[in-house]
N, C-alpha and C positions, 0 to 999 in steps of 0.2 A: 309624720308627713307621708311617709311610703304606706303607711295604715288607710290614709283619706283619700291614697291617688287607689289603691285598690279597693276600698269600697267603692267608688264612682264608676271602675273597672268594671268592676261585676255588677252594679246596677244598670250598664249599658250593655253589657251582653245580655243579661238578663231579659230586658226592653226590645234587643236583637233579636231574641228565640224565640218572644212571645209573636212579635213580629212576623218571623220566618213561618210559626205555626200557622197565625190566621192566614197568611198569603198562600202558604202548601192548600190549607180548609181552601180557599177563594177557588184559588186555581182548578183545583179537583172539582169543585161542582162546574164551572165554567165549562172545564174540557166534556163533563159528562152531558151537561146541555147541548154541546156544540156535537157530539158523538152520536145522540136523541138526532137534535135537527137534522142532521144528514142521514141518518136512518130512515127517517120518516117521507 
């Protein structure tokens, strides 16, 4: 039972980091866009 509730554990952090990463990628271009427009 504790074996099933921890793999489900770590497929959802797992799902949470892949996550956290593309949103970090997203954000980072967004800010460098938004950094460009006011430059320009």
């Amino acid at each position: 039972m504790a074996q099933q509730e921890m793999k489900a554990a770590e497929e959802t952090y797992a799902g949470f980091i892949n996550l956290f990463k593309i949103g970090s990628i997203i954000t980072a271009i967004v800010t460098v866009g938004v950094v460009l427009l006011i430059a320009s």
